[in-house]
C-alpha positions in Angstrom: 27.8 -18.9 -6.2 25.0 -16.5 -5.5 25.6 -13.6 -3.3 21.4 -12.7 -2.7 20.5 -13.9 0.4 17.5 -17.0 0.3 14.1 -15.8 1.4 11.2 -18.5 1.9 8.8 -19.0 -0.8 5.4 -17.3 0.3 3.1 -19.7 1.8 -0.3 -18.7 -0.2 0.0 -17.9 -4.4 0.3 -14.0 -4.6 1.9 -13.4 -0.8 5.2 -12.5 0.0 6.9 -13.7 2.9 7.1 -10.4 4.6 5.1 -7.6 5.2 6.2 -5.0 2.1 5.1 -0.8 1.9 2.5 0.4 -1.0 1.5 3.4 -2.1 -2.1 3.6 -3.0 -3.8 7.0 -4.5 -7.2 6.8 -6.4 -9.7 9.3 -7.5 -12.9 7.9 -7.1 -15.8 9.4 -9.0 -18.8 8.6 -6.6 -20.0 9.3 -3.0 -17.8 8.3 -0.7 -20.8 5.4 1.1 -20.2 3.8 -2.5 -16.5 2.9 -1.1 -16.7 1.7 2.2 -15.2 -2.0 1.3 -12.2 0.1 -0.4 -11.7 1.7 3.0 -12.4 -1.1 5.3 -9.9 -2.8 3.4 -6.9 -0.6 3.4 -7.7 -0.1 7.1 -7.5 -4.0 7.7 -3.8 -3.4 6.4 -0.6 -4.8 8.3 -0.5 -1.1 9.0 -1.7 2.1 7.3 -0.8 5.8 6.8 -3.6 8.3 5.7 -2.7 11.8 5.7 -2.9 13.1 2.5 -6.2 12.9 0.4 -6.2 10.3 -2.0 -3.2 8.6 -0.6 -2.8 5.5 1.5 0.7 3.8 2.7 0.1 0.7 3.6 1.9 -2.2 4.3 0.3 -5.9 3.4 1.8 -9.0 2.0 0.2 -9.4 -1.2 2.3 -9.3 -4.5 1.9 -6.0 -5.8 -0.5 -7.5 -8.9 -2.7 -9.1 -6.6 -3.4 -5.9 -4.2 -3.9 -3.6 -7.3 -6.7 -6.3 -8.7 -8.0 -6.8 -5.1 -8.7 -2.6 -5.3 -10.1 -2.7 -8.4 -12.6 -4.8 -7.6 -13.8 -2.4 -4.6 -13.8 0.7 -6.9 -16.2 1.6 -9.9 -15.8 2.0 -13.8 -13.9 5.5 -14.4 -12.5 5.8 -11.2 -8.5 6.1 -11.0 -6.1 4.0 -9.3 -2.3 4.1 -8.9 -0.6 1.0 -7.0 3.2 1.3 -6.3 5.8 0.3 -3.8 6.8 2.8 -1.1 10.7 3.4 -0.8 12.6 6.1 0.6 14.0 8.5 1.5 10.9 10.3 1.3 10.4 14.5 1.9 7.4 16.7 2.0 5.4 18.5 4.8 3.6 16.1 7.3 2.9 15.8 10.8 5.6 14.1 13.0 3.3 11.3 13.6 3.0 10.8 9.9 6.6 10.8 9.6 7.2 8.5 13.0 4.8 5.7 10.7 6.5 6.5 7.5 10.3 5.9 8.8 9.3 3.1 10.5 7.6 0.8 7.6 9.3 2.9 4.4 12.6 1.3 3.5 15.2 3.9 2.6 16.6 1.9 -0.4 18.3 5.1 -2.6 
């Protein structure tokens, strides 16, 4: 007998079946007009959070392997990238529409 619930198998290779939070921060070596498809892309995001330099919050459905190769594809040789999931409880200083976004697509899971 298993006690995890069933969740639907995603319907493409390398999507979830829901929507799931990611924390993306890069440092990108170049001009900022050399990354316009990085930041066209994170903008076309389920939803998005950009308030600190560097650092997206986005939520997409893509497995976690296939979002980090879909940003390395959109950035250049020696730039940095760090892909992880978002979960809270989260602190820090922010503006309360930062933190409005954040509680409602973080999950507190600790």
């Amino acid at each position: 007998m298993s006690f995890l619930a069933r969740v639907a198998p995603p319907s493409d290779a390398g999507l979830l079946p829901y929507p799931f939070a990611y924390v993306i921060t890069y440092e990108l070596k170049g001009p900022p007009i050399l990354y316009q498809d990085l930041f066209t892309y994170l903008q076309a995001s389920d939803g998005w959070c950009h308030w600190v330099r560097d650092t997206w919050l986005v939520v997409r459905r893509e497995t976690l392997v296939v979002l980090a190769n879909q940003l390395r594809q959109k950035i250049k040789a020696g730039d940095w990238l760090m892909v992880m999931p978002a979960k809270g409880p989260i602190d820090g200083w922010l503006p309360p529409e930062a933190w409005d976004w954040i509680n409602k697509h973080v999950p507190r899971e600790w």
